[in-house]
C-alpha positions in Angstrom: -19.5 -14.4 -22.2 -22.2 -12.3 -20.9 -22.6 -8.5 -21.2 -23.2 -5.7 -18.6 -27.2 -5.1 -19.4 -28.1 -7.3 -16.5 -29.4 -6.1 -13.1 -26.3 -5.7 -10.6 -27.1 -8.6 -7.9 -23.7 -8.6 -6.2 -20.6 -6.5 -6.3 -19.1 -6.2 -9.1 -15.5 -7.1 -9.6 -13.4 -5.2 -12.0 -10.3 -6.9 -13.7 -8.3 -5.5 -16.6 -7.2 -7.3 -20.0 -4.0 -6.0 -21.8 -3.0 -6.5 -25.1 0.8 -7.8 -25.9 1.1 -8.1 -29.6 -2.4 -7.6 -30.6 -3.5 -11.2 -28.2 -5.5 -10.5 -25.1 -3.7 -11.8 -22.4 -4.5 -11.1 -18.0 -2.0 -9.0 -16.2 -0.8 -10.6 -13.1 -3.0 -8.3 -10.7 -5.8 -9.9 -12.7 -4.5 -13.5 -12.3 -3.4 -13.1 -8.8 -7.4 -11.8 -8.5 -8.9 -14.9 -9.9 -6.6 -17.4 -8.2 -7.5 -15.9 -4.8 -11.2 -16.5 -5.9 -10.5 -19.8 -6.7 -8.8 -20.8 -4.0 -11.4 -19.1 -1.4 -14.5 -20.9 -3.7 -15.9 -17.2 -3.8 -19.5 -16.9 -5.6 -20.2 -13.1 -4.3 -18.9 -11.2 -7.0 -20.3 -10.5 -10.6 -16.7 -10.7 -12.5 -16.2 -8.3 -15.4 -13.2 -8.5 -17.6 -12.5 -5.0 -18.9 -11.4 -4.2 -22.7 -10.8 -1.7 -25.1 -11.9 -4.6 -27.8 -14.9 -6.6 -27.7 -14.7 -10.1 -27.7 -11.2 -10.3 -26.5 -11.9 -12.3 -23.3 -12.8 -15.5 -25.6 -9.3 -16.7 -25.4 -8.9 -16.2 -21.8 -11.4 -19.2 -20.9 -9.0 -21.2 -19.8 -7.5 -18.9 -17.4 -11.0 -18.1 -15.6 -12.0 -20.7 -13.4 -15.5 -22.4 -14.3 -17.6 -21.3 -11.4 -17.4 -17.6 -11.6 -19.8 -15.7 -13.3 -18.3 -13.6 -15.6 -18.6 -11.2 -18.0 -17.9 -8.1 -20.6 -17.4 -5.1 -20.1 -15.9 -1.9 -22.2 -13.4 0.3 -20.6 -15.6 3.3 -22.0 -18.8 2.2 -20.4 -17.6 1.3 -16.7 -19.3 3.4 -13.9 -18.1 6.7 -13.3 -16.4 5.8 -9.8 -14.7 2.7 -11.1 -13.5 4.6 -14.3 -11.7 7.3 -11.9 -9.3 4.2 -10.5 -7.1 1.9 -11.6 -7.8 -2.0 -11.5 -8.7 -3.8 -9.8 -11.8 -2.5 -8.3 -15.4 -3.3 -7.0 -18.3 -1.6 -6.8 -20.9 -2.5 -4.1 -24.3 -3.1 -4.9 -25.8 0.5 -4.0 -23.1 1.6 -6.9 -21.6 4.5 -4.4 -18.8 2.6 -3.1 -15.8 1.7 -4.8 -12.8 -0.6 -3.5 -9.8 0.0 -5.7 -6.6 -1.4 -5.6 -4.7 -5.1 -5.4 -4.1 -5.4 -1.9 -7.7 -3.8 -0.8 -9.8 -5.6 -3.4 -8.2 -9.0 -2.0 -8.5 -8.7 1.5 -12.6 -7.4 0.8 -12.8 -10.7 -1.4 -11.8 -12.6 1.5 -14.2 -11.0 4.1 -17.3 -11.6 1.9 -15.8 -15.1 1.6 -16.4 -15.0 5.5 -19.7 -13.7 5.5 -20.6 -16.2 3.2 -19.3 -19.0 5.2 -17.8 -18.0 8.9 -16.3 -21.6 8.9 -13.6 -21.2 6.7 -11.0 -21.0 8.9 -8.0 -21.6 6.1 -9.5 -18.1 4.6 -9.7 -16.4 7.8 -5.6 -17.6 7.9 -4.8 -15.8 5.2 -5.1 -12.2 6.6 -2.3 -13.2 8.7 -1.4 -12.0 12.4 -4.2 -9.7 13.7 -5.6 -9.8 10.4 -3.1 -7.0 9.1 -1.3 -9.0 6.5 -1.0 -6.4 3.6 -3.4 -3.7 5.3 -0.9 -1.2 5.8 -0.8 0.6 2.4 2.3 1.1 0.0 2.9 4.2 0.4 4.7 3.5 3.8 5.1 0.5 4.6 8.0 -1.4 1.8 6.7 -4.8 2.3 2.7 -4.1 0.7 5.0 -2.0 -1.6 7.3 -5.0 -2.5 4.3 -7.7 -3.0 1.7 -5.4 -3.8 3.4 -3.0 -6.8 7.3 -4.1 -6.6 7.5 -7.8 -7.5 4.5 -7.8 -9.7 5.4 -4.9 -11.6 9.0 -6.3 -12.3 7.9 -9.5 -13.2 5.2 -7.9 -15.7 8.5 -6.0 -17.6 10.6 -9.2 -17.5 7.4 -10.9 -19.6 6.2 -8.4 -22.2 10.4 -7.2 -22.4 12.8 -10.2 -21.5 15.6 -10.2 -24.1 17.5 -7.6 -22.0 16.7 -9.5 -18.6 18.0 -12.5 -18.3 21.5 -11.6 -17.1 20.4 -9.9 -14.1 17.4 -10.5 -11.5 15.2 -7.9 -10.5 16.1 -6.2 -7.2 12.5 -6.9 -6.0 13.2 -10.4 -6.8 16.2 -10.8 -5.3 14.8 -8.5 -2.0 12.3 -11.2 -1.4 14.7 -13.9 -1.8 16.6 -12.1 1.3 14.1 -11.7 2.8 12.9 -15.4 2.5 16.5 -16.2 3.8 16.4 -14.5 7.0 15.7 -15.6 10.2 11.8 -16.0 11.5 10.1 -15.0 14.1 6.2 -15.3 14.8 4.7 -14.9 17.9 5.4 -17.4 20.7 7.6 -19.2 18.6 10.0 -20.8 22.0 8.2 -23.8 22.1 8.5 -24.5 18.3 12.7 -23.6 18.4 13.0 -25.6 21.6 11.4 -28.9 19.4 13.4 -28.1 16.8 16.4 -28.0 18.9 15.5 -31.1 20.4 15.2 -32.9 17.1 18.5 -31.7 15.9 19.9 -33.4 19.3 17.9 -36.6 18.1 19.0 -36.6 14.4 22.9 -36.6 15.9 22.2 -39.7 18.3 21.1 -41.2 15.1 23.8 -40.6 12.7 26.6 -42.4 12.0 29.8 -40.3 12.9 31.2 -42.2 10.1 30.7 -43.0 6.3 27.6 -40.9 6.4 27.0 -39.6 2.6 26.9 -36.0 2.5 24.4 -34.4 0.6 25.9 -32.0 -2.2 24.4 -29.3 -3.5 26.1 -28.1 -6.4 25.8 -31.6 -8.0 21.8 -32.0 -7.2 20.5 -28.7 -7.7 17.5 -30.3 -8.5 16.7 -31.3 -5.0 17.1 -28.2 -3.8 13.6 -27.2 -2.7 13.8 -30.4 0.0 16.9 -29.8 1.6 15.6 -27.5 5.0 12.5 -28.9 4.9 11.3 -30.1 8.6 10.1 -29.0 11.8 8.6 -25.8 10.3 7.0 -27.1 7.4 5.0 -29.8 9.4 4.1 -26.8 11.2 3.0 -24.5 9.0 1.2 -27.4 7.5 -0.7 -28.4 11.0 -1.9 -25.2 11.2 -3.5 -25.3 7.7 -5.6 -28.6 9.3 -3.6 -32.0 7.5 -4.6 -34.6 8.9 -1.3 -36.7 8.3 1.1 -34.6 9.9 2.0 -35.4 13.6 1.8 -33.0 16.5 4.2 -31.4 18.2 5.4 -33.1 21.1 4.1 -31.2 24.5 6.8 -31.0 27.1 10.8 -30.9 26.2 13.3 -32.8 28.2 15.1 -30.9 31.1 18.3 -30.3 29.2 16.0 -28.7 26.3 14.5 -26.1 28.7 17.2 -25.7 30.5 19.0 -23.3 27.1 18.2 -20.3 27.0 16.1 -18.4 24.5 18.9 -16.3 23.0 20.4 -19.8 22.3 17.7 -21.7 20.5 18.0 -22.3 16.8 16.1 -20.0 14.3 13.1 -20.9 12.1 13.6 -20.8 8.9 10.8 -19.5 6.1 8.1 -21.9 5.0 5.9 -19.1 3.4 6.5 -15.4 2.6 5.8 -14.3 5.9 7.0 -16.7 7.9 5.4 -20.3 9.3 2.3 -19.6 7.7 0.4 -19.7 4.2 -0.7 -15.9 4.3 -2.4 -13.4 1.7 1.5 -12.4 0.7 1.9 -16.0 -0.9 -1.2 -15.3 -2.9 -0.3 -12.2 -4.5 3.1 -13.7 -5.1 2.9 -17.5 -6.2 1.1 -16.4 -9.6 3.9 -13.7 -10.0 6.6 -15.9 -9.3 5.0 -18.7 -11.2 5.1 -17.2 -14.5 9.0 -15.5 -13.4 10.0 -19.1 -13.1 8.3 -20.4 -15.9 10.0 -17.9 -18.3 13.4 -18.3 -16.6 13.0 -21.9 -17.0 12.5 -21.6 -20.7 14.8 -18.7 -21.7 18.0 -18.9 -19.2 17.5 -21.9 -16.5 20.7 -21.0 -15.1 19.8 -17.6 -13.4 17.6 -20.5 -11.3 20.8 -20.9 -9.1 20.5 -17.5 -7.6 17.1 -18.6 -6.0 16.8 -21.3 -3.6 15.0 -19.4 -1.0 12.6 -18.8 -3.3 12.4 -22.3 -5.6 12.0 -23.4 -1.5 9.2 -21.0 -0.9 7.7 -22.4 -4.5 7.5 -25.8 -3.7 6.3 -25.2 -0.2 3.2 -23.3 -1.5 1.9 -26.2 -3.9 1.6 -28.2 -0.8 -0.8 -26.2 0.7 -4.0 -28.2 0.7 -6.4 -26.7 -2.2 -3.2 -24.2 -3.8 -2.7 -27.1 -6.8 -6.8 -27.1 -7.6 -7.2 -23.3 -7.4 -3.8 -22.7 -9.5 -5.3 -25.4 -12.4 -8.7 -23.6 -12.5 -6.5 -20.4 -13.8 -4.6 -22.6 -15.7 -1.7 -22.2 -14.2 0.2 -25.6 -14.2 2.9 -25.8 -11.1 5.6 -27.8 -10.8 9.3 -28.0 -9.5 11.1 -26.3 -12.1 14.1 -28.1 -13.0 17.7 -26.6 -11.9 20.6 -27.3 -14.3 24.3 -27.8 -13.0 25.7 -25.0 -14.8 27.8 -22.3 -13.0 25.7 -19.8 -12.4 26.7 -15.7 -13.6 29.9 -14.3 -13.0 30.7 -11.8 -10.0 31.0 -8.9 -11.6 29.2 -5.7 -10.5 27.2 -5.4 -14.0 26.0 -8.8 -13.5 25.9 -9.6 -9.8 22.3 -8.3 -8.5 23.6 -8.8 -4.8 26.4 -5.7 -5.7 22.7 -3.9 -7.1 21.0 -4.3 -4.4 23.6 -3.3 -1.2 24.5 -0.1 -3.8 20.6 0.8 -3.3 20.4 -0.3 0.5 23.7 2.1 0.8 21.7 4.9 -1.4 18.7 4.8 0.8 21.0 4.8 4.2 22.6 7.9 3.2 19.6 10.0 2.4 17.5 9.1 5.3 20.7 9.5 8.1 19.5 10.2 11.9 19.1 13.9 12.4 20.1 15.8 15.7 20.0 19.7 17.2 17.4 21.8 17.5 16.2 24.2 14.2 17.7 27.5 15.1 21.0 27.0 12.8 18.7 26.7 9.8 16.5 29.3 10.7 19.3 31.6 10.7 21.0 30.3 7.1 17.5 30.9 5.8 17.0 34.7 6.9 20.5 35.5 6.0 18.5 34.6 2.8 15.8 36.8 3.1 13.9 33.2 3.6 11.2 33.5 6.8 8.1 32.2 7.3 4.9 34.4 6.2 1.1 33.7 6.4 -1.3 35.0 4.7 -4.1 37.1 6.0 -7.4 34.8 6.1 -9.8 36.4 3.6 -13.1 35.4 6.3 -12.0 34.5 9.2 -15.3 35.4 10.9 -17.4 32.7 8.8 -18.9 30.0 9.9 -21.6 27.4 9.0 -25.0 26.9 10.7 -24.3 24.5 12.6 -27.5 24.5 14.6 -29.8 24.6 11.9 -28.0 21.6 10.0 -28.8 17.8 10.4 -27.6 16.2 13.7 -25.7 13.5 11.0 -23.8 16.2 9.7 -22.3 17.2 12.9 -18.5 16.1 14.3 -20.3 14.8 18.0 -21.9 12.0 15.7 -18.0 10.7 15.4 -18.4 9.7 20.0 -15.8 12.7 20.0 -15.9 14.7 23.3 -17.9 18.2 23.2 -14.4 20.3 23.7 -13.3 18.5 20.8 -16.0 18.8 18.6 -16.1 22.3 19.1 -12.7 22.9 17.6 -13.5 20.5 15.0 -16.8 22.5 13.7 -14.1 25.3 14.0 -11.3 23.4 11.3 -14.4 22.7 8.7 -15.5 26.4 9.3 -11.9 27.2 7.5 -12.2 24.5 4.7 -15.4 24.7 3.8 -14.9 28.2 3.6 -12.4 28.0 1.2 -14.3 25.4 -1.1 -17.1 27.8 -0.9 -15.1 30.0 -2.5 -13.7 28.1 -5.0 -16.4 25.9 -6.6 -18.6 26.4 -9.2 -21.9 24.2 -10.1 -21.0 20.5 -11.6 -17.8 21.0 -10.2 -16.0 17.4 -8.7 -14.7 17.6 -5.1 -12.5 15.1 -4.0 -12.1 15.0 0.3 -8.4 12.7 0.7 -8.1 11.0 3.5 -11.5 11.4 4.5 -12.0 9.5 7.4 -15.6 8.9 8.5 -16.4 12.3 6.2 -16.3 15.5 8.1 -15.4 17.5 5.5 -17.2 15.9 2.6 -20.0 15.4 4.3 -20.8 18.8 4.3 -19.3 20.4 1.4 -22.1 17.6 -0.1 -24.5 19.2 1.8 -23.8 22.5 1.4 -23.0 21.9 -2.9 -25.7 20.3 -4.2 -24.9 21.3 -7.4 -21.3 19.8 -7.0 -20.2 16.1 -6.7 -17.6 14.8 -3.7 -16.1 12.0 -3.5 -14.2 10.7 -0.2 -11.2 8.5 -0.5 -10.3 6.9 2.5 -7.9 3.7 2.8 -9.7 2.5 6.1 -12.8 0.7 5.2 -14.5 0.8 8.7 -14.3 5.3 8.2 -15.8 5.0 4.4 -18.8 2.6 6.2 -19.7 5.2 8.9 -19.3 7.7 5.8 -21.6 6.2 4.1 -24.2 5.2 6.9 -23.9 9.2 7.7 -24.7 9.7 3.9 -27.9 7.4 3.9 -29.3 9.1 6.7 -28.9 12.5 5.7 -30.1 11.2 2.0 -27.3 12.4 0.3 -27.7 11.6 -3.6 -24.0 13.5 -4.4 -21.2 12.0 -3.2 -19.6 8.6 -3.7 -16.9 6.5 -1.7 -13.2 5.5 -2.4 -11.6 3.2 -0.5 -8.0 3.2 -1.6 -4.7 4.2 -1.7 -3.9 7.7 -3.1 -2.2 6.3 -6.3 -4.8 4.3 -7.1 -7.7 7.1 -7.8 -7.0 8.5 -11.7 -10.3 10.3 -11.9 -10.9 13.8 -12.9 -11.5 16.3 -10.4 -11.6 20.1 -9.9 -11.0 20.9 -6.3 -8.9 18.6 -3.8 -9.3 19.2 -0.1 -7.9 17.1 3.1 -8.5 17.8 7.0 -5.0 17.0 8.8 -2.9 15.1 6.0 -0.7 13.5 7.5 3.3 13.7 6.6 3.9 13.0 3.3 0.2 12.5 2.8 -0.4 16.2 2.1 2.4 15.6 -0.3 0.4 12.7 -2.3 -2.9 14.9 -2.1 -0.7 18.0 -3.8 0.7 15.8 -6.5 -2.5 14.7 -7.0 -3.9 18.2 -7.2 -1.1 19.7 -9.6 -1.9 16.6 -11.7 -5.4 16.5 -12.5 -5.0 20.7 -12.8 -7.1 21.3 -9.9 -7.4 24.0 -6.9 -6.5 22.5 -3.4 -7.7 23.3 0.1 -5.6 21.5 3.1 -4.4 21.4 6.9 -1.4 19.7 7.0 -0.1 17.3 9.9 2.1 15.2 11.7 4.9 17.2 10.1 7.4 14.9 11.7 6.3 12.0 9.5 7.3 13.3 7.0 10.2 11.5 4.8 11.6 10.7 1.4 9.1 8.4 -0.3 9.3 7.1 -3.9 7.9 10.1 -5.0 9.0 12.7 -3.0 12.3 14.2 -1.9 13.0 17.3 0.8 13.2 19.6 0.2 11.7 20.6 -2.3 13.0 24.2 -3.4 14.4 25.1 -1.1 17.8 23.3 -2.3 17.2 25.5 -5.6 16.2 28.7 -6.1 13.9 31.3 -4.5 11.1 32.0 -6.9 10.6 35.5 -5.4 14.3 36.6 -5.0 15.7 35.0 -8.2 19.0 33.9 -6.7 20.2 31.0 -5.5 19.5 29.9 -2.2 21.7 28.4 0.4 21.1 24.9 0.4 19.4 23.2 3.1 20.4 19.7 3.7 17.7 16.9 3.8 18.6 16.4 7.8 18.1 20.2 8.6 15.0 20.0 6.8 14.2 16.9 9.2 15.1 19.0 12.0 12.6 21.5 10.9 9.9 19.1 10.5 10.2 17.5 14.1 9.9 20.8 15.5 7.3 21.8 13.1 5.0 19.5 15.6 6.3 21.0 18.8 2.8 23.4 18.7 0.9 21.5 21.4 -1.2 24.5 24.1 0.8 22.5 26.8 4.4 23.5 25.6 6.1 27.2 26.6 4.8 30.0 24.2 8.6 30.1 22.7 9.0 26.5 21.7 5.4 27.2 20.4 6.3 30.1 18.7 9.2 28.1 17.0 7.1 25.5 15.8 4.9 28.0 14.0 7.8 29.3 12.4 9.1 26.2 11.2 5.3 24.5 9.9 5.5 27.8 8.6 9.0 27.3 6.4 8.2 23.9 5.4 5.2 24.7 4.0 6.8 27.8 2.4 9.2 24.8 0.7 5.7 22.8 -0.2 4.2 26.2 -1.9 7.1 27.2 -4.0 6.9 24.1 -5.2 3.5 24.1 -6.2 4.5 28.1 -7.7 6.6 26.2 -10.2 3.7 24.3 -12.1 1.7 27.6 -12.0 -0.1 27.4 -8.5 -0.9 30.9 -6.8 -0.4 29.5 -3.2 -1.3 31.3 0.2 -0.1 29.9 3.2 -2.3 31.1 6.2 -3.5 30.2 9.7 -6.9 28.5 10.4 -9.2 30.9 12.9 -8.8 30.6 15.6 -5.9 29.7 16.0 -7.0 27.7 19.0 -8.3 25.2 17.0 -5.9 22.9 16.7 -2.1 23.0 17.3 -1.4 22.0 13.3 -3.5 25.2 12.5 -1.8 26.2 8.8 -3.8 26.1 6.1 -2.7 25.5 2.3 -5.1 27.3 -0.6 -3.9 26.4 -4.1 -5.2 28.5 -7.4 -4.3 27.2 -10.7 -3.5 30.9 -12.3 -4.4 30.3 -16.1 -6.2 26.7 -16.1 -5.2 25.4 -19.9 
């Protein structure tokens, strides 16, 4: 092993090491990591395995494939951006821009894969349909949440604590064996249901109505994994460039296009995502490797309630350079071996399929359709003494110099048009104004959802004394960010790109331009957290939802703050009904509906405030000047009161 002294060539790649029992061992997001570097050949990244204990990575040699470059490093002396996230993360070679997270460090591995070599056509694959397989982030979209966080966390408890385990799958487990039972469909997929029709026809022609041997599968559970295996596996293996498989026919007889579409047979799952070998099978086949492994050895029997997935398992190790990769991590795959024992009783404690409809059920009820308009509410609330109120905005009048500051630091470098630019300039004026206020010298700013940097761009500018750092989950924005940066020379600000949960680091002030739904929800969390003051325009109120994190609302189903007595409750649909009309603001809609909108961005930010009163947060709510400036024109300012 080498150590960290030596000049940064290439990016370096941060992966963790854990302890279990005083042995070093990988986590999975580490393994999953390496085996997608194996399998993509990948030479751009300087690889360090981060510690708490030196030396510890000695007995991980076998699980780090031979032509990676790797090397030491202590958790205590990582740079300062990579120690403010959670691993994995890279840092590119100008050491101001960090990529943090699973599913965002393995989709960036795979496009310097593709600088490297524009040929590799089975990488390119992998990102999927219009290149979005496992782009969207967690926080709302359940399928990054389920490969990305779900199934890999789950399997990680069932390893370090699996005494307790064993009589019940884990409901991400069993979610992606539904899902890897249901029906497919990819794009343009008539052609391939029409052959497969057409070879069912053929495969009837050619059996024997009589004395045919029927396969059963109770008494060979063993060859389980071969029983659907056909038209879509050759396919999804023709795609991936083997040479042996035959083509699909061209044309279909008369009688086969002659069906309609509604009638043709379904596609069944080869890979995660459908027909084709995807990113989602590489985060998942380590995970589900070492979940079968340990089932295998400790209670075979819960096997039975997977053949979707032991399916899905052996489909994978047939993808041309899978079987190389996974033994260049160590990681030995095989068919695991199904015993004909009865599998677990149906009772609700021990039947996972109960577990998981009694969470689908939970879910339906709290996130029920919501219809009517917000008046009703409004009403229950006032009866209450419970109205919206803004606060008075302490400069409304201020506003930077724009025309004596650098042409990168102004919104018409984003190709926005001049009316629009003008009311952005107008939305910084009110942040920045607000920071201004706030920060002190060595003070960290953090701009969330940043975008292409408006706001950090120039609190950098105008704090030289103060370090921001933009988080942004969309790496094309934090690029332009930093291009902007470079010009203007910018020495105090680094680059995110991640998802919310994964930045940890310390900060002081938190601000965001237009977070949107549940986003200014993350960035308060965040905020209340990390003990820091918070500046933000909230948006897209009609986005927003229960989330894992979240529920609405949020006090206003308890207790006023400033009345002291209880409060009528206000059901999670009327708050809904608030929020849709909280984005009826637009210039083109009647002054009244306007006017209501105000009033109810104004109540559900009220609900978002108290909130924030209960952790100790002085919290104004006030409108952005002017109020022209855009139709989501509230403003959140967050004081801690005694900061401990």
């Amino acid at each position: 092993m080498k150590h960290t002294d030596e000049k940064r060539q290439h990016p370096s790649l941060y992966l963790e090491v854990c302890f279990q029992n005083e042995e070093p061992r990988l986590p999975l997001h580490t393994s999953i990591v390496l085996f997608l570097l194996s399998y993509c050949e990948c030479k751009s990244f300087k690889v360090f395995l981060v510690s708490t204990k030196p030396g510890s990575s000695q007995s991980l040699e076998s699980q780090l494939p031979e032509s990676l470059d790797v090397s030491e490093a202590h958790m205590e002396f990582l740079p300062q951006l990579v120690k403010g996230c959670r691993l994995p993360a890279v840092l590119d070679e100008s050491g101001r821009l960090c990529r943090a997270g699973l599913a965002v460090v393995l989709r960036h591995i795979i496009n310097k894969t593709l600088e490297a070599d524009p040929t590799r056509n089975n990488v390119l694959a992998l990102l999927g349909f219009k290149k979005t397989c496992l782009k969207a982030c967690a926080e709302v979209s359940k399928w990054t949440r389920l490969c990305e966080i779900g199934i890999p966390s789950a399997v990680e408890e069932h390893l370090q604590n699996p005494t307790n385990q064993y009589q019940q799958l884990p409901l991400s487990i069993l979610t992606l064996e539904r899902k890897l039972a249901e029906p497919v469909r990819v794009h343009n997929d008539d052609k391939i249901r029409r052959q497969k029709l057409h070879e069912q026809k053929q495969n009837e022609k050619n059996e024997s109505p009589e004395g045919e041997e029927q396969v059963d599968v109770d008494s060979k559970p063993e060859q389980l994994p071969q029983l659907c295996d056909g038209l879509e596996l050759r396919t999804a293996l023709a795609k991936l460039s083997v040479s042996s498989v035959p083509p699909l026919t061209t044309r279909e007889n008369s009688e086969i296009r002659k069906v309609k579409t509604s009638d043709l047979p379904p596609l069944e799952h080869v890979f995660a995502e459908g027909l084709y070998f995807t990113l989602t099978d590489v985060v998942l086949l380590p995970c589900v490797h070492q979940y079968l492994c340990s089932l295998q050895t400790h209670s075979a029997r819960t096997l039975h309630q997977l053949p979707h997935l032991l399916r899905w398992y052996s489909h994978v190790q047939e993808v041309p350079g899978v079987q190389q990769a996974a033994n260049a991590c160590g990681m030995t795959l095989s068919i695991p071996h199904v015993p004909t024992s009865s599998p677990l009783g149906a009772s609700p404690e021990h039947n996972p399929t109960c577990l998981l409809e009694q969470e689908e059920n939970q879910e339906m009820t709290t996130q029920l359709p919501f219809v009517g308009g917000p008046r009703p509410t409004m009403t229950k609330l006032q009866e209450k003494g419970i109205e919206a109120a803004f606060a008075p905005h302490p400069c409304p009048a201020w506003t930077l110099p724009w025309d004596s500051l650098p042409g990168a630091i102004n919104p018409t470098e984003g190709k926005m048009s001049n009316i629009r630019a003008v009311r952005k300039r107008q939305q910084l004026n009110n942040l920045v104004a607000m920071v201004m206020q706030l920060a002190k010298p060595g003070y960290i700013i953090v701009d969330f959802c940043s975008g292409t940097g408006h706001v950090g761009i120039v609190l950098a500018h105008s704090l030289p004394d103060c370090q921001v750092i933009l988080i942004e989950n969309k790496e094309e924005s934090l690029v332009r960010a930093q291009s902007r940066c470079t010009e203007l020379g910018l020495k105090n600000i680094g680059f995110i790109q991640a998802n919310l949960d994964y930045f940890t680091g310390p900060f002081h002030i938190g601000v965001a331009l237009h977070g949107c739904g549940v986003a200014t929800d993350m960035v308060m969390e965040h905020c209340i957290q990390a003990r820091a003051a918070f500046v933000i325009s909230p948006c897209c109120y009609g986005f927003i939802q229960n989330a894992v994190k979240f529920t609405f609302p949020k006090r206003l189903l308890l207790t006023s703050l400033r009345l002291f007595t209880p409060v009528l409750t206000v059901l999670f649909q009327e708050h809904m009904i608030l929020c849709r009309f909280a984005d009826q603001t637009a210039v083109q809609l009647p002054p009244d509906r306007r006017l209501i909108g105000k009033q109810c961005m104004g109540l559900v930010d009220l609900d978002r405030s108290w909130a924030a009163e209960t952790h100790g947060y002085s919290v104004q709510v006030m409108t952005m000047e002017p109020e022209s400036c855009s139709p989501k024109n509230n403003m959140l300012l967050l004081c801690l009161l005694a900061v401990s």
